[in-house]
C-alpha positions in Angstrom: 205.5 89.3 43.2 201.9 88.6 43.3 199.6 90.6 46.0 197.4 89.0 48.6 194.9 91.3 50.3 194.7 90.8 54.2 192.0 88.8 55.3 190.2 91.1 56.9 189.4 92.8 53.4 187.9 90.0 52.0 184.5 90.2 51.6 180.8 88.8 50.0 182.2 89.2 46.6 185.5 87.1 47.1 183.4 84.5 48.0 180.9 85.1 45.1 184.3 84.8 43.0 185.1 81.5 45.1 182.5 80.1 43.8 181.7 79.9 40.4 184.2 78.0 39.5 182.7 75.0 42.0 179.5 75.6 40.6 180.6 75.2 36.7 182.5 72.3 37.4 179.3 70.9 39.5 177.2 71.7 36.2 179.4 70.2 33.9 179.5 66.3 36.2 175.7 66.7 36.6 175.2 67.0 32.4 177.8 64.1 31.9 176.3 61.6 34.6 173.2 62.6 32.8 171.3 64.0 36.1 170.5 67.4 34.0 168.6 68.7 31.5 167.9 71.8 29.9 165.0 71.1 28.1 162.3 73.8 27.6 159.6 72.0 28.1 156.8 71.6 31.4 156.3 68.9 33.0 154.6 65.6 31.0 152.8 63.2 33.2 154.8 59.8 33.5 153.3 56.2 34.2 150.1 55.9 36.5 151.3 53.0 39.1 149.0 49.6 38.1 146.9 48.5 41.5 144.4 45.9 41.6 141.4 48.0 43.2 139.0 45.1 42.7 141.1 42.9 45.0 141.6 45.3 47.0 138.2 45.6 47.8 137.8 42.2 47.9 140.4 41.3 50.2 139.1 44.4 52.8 135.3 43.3 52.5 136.7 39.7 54.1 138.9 41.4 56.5 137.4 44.3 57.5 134.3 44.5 60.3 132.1 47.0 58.5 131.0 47.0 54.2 133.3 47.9 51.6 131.8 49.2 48.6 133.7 49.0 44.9 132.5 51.8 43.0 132.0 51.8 39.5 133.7 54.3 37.5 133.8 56.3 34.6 136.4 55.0 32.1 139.4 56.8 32.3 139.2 56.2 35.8 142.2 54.7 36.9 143.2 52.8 40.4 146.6 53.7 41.4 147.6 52.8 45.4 145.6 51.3 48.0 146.2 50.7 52.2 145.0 49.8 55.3 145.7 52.1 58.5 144.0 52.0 61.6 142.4 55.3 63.6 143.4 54.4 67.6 141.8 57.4 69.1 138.1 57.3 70.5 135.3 56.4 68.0 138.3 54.8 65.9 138.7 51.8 63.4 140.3 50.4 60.4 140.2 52.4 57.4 140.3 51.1 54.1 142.0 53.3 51.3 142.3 53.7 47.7 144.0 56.1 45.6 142.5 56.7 41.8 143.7 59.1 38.7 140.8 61.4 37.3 140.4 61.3 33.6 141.2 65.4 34.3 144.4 63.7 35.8 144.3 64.7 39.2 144.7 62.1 42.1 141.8 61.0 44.4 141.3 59.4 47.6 138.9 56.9 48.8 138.9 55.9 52.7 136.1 53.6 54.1 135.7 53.3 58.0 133.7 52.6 60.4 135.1 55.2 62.3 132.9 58.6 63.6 132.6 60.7 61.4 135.3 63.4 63.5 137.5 60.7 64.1 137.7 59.6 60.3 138.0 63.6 59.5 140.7 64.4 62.2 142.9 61.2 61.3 142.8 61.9 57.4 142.6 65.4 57.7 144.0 67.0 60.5 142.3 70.2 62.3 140.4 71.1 59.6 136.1 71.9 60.5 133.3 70.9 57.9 132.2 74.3 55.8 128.9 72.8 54.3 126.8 70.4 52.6 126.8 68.8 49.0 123.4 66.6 48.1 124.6 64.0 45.3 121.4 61.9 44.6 119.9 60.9 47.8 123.3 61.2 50.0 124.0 63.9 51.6 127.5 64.6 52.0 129.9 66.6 54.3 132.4 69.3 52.8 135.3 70.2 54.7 137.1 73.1 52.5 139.9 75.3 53.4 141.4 77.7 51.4 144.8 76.1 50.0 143.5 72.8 51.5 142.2 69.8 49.2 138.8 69.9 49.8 137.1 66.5 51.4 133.7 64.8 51.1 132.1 62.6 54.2 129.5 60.6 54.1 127.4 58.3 56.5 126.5 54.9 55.1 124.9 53.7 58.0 127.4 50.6 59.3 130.6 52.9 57.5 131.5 56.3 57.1 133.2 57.3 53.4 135.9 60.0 53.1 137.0 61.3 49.4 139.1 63.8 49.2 141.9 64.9 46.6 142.5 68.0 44.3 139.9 67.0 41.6 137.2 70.4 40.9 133.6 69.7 42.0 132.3 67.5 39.3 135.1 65.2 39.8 133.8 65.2 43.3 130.3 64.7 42.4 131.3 61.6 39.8 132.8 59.8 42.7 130.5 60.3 45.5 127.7 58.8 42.6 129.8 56.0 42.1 130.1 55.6 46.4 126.3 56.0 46.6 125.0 53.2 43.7 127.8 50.8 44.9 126.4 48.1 47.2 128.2 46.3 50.5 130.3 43.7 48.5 129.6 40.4 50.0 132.8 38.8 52.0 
């Protein structure tokens, strides 16, 4: 005669018991459909995404109502995404938007607009409030940097404003902005 305990005796460690079973079973499907494995190594870096930057550019210096500039990088540089978004709020616009890969490997964002410069921040990134200054060349540039924030870079360009932005150290920073600053207006 087997013995079952009332149920109101039951407790955490029934359950605990309960469920290992589910759980090897739920291992052993994942490793034969392949979803798992157990190898000891970090994390490797997989394909960068192929986008066309140059017609990217292009395309948004014919439709967009202020300059796009194509900056020329580094090799090892390397164009991954691109958009288009528009800012509806007061002292909005379009925004233009490219997404490169660092030769460090870390992603960076370029948005051109010819929105304010607040608007441009608030819409790309959120509440945050300039901290300083950066001087690359002649361009001065606007830091907003928070502490467990990506840090971004404004500048004014005169008929655009140019937000970068994305986890890259300073001197990623500083390559980029040169790049923004020698590029001239493409022509539409």
């Amino acid at each position: 005669m087997s013995y079952q305990k009332p149920r109101i005796l039951n407790d955490y460690r029934d359950l605990l018991w309960s469920l290992v079973p589910l759980i090897l079973i739920v291992v052993v499907f994942a490793g034969l459909a392949s979803q798992c494995s157990f190898a000891a190594k970090g994390p490797t870096q997989g394909q960068i995404p192929h986008f066309d930057a140059a017609a990217a550019f292009t395309s948004d210096a014919r439709n967009m109502p202020f300059p796009i500039r194509n900056p020329s990088l580094p090799d090892g540089w390397t164009p991954n995404s691109g958009s288009r978004d528009t800012i509806t709020s007061a002292g909005g616009g379009p925004v233009s938007t490219v997404g490169f890969v660092s030769p460090q490997g870390t992603y960076m964002r370029l948005a051109q607009s010819n929105a304010t410069e607040e608007s441009l921040a608030r819409f790309v990134l959120g509440s945050r409030y300039a901290s300083g200054t950066e001087q690359v060349g002649d361009q001065k540039w606007i830091v907003y940097s928070e502490p467990g924030e990506e840090s971004a870079w404004i500048a004014d360009l005169g008929q655009s404003r140019v937000l970068i932005t994305g986890a890259g150290n300073n001197d990623v920073f500083t390559v980029l902005a040169q790049a923004i600053s020698r590029a001239q207006p493409l022509t539409p």
